[in-house]
BAVEXTI-152412 format. One record per atom (N, C-alpha, C, O): residue in three letters; atom name; y, x, z. Coordinates in steps of 0.02 Angstrom, whole numbers. Layout:
% BAVEXTI-152412
PT   residuo   atomo    north     east       up
PT       Ala      CA        Y        X        Z
...
This chain:
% BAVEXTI-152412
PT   residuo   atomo    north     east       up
PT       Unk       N    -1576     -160     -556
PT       Unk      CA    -1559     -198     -615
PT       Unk       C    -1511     -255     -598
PT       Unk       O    -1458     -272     -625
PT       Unk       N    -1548     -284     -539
PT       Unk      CA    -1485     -342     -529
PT       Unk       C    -1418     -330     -521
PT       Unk       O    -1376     -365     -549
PT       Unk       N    -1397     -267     -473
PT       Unk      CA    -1347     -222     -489
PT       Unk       C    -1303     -214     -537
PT       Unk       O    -1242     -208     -537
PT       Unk       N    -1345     -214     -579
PT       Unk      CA    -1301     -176     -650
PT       Unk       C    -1270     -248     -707
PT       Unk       O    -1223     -246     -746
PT       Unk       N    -1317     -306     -691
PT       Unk      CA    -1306     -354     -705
PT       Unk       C    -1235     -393     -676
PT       Unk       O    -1196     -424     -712
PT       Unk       N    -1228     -382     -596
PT       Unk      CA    -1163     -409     -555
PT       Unk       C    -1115     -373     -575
PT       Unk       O    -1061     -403     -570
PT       Unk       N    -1108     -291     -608
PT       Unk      CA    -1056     -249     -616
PT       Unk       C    -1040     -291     -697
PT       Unk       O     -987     -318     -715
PT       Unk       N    -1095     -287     -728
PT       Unk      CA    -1070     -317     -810
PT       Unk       C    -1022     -396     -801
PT       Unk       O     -974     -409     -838
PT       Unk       N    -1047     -442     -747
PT       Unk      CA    -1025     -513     -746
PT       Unk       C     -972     -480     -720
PT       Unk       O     -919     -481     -752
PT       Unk       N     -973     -459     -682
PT       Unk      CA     -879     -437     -639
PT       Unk       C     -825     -401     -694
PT       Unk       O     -770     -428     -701
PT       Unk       N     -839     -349     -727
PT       Unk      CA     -810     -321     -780
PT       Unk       C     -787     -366     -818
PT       Unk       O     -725     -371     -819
PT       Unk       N     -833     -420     -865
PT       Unk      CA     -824     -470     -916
PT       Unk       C     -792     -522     -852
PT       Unk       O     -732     -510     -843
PT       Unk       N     -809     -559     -822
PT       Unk      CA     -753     -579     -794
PT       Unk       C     -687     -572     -787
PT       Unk       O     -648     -619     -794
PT       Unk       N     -665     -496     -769
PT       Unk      CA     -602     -474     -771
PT       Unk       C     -562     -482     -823
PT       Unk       O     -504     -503     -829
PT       Unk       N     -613     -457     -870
PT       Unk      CA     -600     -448     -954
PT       Unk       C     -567     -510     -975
PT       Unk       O     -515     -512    -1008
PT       Unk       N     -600     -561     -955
PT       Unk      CA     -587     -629    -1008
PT       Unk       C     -541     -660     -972
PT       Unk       O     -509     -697    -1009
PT       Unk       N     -516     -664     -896
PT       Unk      CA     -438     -669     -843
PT       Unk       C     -392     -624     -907
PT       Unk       O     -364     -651     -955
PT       Unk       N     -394     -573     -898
PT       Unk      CA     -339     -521     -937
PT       Unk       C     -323     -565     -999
PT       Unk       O     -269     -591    -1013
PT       Unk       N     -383     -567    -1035
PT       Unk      CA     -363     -572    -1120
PT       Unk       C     -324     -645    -1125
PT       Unk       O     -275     -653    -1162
PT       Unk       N     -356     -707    -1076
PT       Unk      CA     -328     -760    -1101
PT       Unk       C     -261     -760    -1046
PT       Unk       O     -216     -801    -1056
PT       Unk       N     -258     -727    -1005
PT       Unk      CA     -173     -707     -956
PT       Unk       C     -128     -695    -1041
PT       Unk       O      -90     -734    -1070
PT       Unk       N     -149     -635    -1060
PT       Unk      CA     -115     -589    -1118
PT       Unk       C     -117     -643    -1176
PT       Unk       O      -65     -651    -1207
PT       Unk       N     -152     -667    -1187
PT       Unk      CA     -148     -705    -1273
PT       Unk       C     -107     -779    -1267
PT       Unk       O      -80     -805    -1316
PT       Unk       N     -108     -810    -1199
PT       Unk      CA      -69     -861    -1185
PT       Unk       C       18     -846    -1186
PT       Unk       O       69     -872    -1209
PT       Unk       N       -3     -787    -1143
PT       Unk      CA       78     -766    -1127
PT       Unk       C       90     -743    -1227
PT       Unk       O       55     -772    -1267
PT       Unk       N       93     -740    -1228
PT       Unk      CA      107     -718    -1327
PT       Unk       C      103     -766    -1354
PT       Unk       O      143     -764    -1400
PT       Unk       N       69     -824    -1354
PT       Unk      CA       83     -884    -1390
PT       Unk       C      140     -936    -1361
PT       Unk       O      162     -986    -1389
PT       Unk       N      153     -912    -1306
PT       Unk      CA      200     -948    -1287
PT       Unk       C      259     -929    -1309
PT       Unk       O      298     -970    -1332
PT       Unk       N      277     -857    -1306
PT       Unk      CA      315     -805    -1323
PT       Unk       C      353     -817    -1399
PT       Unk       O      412     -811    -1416
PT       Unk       N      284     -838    -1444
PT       Unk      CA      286     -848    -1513
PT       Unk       C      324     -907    -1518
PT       Unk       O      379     -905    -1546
PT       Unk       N      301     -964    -1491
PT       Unk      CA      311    -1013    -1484
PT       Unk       C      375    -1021    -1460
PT       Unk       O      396    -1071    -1489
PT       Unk       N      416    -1003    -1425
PT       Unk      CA      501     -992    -1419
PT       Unk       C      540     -966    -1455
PT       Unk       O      600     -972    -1445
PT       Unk       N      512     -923    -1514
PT       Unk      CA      535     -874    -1534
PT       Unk       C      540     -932    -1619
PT       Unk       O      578     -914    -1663
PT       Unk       N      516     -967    -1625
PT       Unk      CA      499    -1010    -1669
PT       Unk       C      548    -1053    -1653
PT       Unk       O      588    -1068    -1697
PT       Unk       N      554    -1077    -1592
PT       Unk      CA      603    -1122    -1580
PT       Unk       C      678    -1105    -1583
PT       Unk       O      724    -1146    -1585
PT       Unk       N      683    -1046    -1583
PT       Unk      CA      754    -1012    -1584
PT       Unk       C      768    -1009    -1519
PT       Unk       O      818    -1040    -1499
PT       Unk       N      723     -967    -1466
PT       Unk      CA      760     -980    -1428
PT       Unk       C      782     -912    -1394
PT       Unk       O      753     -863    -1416
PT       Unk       N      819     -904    -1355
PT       Unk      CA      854     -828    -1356
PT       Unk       C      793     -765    -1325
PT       Unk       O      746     -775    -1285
PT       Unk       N      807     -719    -1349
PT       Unk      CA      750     -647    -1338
PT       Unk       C      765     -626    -1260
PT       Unk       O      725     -592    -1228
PT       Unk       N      830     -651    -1232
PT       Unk      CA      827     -581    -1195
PT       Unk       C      814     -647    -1115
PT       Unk       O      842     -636    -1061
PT       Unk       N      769     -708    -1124
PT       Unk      CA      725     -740    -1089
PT       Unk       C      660     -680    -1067
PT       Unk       O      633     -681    -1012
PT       Unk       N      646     -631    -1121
PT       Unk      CA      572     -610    -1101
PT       Unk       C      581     -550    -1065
PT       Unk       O      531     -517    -1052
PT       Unk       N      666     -522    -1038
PT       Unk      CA      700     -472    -1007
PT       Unk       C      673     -488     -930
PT       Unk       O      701     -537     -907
PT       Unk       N      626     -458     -888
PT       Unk      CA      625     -463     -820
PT       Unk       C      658     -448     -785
PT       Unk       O      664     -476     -731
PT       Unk       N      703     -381     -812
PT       Unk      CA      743     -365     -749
PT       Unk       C      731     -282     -721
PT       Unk       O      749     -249     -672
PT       Unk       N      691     -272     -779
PT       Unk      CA      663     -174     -750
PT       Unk       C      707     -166     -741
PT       Unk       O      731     -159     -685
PT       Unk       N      744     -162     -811
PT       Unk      CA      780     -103     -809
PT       Unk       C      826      -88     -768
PT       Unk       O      833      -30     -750
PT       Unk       N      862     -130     -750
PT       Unk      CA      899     -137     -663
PT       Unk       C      883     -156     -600
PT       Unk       O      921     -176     -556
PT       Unk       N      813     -146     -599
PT       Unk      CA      783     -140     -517
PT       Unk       C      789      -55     -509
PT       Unk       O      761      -17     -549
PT       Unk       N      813      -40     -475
PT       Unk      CA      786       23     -434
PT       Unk       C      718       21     -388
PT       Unk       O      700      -16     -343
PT       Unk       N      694       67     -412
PT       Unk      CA      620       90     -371
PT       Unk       C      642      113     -304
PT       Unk       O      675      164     -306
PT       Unk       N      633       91     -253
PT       Unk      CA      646       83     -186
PT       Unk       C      590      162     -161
PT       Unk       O      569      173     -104
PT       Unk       N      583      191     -205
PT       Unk      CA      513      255     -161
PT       Unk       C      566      319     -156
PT       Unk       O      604      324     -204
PT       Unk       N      572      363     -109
PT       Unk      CA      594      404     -103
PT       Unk       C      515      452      -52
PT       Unk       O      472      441      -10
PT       Unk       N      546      512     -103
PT       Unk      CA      498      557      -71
PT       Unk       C      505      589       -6
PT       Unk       O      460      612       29
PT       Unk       N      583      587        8
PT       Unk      CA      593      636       94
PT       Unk       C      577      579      122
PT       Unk       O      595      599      177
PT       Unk       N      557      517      135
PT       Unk      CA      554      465      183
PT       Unk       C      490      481      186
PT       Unk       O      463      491      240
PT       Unk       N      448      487      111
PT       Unk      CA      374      484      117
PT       Unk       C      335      560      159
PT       Unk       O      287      562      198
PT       Unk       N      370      603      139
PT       Unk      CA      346      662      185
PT       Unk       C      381      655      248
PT       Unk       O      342      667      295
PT       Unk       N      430      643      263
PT       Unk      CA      453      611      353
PT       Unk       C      383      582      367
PT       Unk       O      343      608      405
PT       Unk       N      373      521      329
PT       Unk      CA      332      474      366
PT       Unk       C      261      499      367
PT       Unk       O      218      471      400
PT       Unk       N      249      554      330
PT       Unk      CA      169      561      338
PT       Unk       C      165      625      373
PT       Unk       O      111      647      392
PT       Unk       N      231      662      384
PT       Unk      CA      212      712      423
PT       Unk       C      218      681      523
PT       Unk       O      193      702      575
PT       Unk       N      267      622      506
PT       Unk      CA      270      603      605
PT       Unk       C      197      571      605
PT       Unk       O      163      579      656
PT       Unk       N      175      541      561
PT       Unk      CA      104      500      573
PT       Unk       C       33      550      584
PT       Unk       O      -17      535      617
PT       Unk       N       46      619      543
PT       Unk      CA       -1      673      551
PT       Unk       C       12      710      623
PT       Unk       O      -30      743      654
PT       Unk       N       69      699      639
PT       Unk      CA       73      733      697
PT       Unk       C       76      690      751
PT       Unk       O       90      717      804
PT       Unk       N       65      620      753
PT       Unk      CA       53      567      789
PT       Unk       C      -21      556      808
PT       Unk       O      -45      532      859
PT       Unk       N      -54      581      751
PT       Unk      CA     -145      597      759
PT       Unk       C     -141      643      808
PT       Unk       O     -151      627      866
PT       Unk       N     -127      700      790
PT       Unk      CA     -118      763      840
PT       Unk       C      -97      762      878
PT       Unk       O      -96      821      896
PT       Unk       N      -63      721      929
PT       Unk      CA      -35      710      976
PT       Unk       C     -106      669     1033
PT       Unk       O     -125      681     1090
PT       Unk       N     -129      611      971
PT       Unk      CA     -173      570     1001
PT       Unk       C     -251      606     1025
PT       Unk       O     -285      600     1076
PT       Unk       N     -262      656      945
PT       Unk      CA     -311      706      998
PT       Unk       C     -325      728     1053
PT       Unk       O     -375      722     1089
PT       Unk       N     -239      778     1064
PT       Unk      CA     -252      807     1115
PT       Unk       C     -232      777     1173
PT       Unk       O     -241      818     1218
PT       Unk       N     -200      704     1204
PT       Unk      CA     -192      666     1237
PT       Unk       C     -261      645     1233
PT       Unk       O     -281      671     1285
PT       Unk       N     -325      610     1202
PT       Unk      CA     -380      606     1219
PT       Unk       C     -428      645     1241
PT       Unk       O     -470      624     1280
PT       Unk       N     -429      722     1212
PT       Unk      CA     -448      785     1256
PT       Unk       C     -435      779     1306
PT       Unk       O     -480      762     1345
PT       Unk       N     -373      790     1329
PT       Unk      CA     -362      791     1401
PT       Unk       C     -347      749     1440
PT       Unk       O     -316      764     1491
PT       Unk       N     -373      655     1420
PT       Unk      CA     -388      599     1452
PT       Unk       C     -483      612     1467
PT       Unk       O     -515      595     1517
PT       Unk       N     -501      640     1420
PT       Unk      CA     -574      652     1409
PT       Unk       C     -586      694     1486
PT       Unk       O     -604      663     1535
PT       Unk       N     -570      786     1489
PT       Unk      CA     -554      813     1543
PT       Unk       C     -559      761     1597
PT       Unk       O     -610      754     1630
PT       Unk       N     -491      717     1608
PT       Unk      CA     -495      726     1670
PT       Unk       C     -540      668     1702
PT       Unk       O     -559      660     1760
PT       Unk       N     -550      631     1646
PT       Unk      CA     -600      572     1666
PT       Unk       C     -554      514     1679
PT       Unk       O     -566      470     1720
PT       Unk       N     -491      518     1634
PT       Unk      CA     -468      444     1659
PT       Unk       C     -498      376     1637
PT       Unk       O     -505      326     1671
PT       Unk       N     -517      390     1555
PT       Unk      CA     -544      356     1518
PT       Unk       C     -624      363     1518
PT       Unk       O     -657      407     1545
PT       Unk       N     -655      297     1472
PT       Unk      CA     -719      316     1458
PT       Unk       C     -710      340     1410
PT       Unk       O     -660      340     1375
PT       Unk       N     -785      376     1399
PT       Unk      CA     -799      430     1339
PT       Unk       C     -774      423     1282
PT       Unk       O     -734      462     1257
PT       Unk       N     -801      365     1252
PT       Unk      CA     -818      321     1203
PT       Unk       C     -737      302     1177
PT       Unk       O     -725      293     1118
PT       Unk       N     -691      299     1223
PT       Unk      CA     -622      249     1219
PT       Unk       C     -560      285     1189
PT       Unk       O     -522      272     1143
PT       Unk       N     -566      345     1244
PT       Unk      CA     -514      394     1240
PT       Unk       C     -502      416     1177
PT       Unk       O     -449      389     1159
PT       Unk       N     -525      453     1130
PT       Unk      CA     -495      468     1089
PT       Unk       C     -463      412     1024
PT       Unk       O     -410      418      995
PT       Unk       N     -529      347     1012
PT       Unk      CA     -485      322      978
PT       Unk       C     -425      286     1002
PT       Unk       O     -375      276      967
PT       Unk       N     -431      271     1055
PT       Unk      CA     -366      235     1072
PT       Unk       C     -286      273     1076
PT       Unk       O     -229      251     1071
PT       Unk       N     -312      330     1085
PT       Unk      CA     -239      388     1085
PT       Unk       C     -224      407     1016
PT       Unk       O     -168      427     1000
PT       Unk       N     -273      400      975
PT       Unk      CA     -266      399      915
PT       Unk       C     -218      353      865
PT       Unk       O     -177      370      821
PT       Unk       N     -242      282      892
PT       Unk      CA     -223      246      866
PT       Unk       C     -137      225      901
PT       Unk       O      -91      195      872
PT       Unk       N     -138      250      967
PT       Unk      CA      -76      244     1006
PT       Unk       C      -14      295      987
PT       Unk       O       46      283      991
PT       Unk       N      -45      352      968
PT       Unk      CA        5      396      960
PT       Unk       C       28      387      877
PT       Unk       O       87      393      861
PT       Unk       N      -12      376      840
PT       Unk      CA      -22      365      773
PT       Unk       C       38      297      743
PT       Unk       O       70      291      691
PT       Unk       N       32      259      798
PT       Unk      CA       86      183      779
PT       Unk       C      151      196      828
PT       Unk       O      203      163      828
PT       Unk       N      141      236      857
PT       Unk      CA      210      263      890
PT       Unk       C      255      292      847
PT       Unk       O      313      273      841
PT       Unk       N      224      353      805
PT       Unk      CA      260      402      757
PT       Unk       C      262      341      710
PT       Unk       O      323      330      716
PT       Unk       N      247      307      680
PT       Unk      CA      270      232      629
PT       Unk       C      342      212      672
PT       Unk       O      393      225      638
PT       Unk       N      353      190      724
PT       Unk      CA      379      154      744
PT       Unk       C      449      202      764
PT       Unk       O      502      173      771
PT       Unk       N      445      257      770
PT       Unk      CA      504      304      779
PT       Unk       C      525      324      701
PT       Unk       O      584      327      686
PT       Unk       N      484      336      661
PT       Unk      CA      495      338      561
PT       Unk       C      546      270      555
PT       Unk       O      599      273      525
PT       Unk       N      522      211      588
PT       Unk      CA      573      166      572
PT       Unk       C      634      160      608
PT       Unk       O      678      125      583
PT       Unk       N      642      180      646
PT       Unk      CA      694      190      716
PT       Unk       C      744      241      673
PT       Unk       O      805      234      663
PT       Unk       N      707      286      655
PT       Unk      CA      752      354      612
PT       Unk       C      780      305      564
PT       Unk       O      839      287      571
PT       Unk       N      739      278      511
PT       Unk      CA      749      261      437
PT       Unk       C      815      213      436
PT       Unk       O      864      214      399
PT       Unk       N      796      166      496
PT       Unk      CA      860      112      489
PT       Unk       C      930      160      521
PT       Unk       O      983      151      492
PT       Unk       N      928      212      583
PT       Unk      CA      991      245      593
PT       Unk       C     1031      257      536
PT       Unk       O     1089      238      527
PT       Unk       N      992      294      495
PT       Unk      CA     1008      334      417
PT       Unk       C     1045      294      362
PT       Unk       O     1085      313      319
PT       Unk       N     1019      226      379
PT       Unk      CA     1039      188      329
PT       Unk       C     1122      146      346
PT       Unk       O     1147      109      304
């Protein structure tokens, strides 16, 4: 029960941030618009940002990072084998080594390209 009570205060919390964010920003809005003052103030700027996401970067980058895991596996397999490492160490650490390597060559590529 107490549970369900922290989810309702967190929800209505959120709720009542949003509404008085949203009903301020509109009275203010109103309130310029009263004053005469020009419309294209409430223009942010979408429509001429370009969205910076491209999808061949995003499959580049998640296929060197998937194969940066796979690299780190089997470099911890066969750190495991030969006993360089402890048990416990080897794989995440090749994991995490081979894994920020393929990041770090994605960016090495990305800036050549550019």
């Amino acid at each position: 029960m107490e549970t369900a009570i922290v989810f309702i205060a967190l929800f209505a919390a959120i709720f009542g941030i949003m509404y008085l964010y949203y009903t301020t920003r509109h009275k203010e809005r109103l309130a310029l618009i009263e004053k005469g003052a020009d419309a294209s103030l409430f223009n942010t700027g979408k429509e001429k940002r370009q969205f910076p996401f491209s999808w061949s970067k995003f499959t580049l980058k998640t296929g060197m990072f998937f194969m940066g895991i796979a690299l780190g596996v089997m470099a911890g397999a066969i750190l495991s084998y030969s006993g360089v490492l402890n048990e416990g160490a080897n794989y995440p650490s090749m994991i995490f080594f081979f894994g920020g390597l393929s990041l770090v060559l994605f960016y090495v590529i990305d800036r050549r390209l550019k």
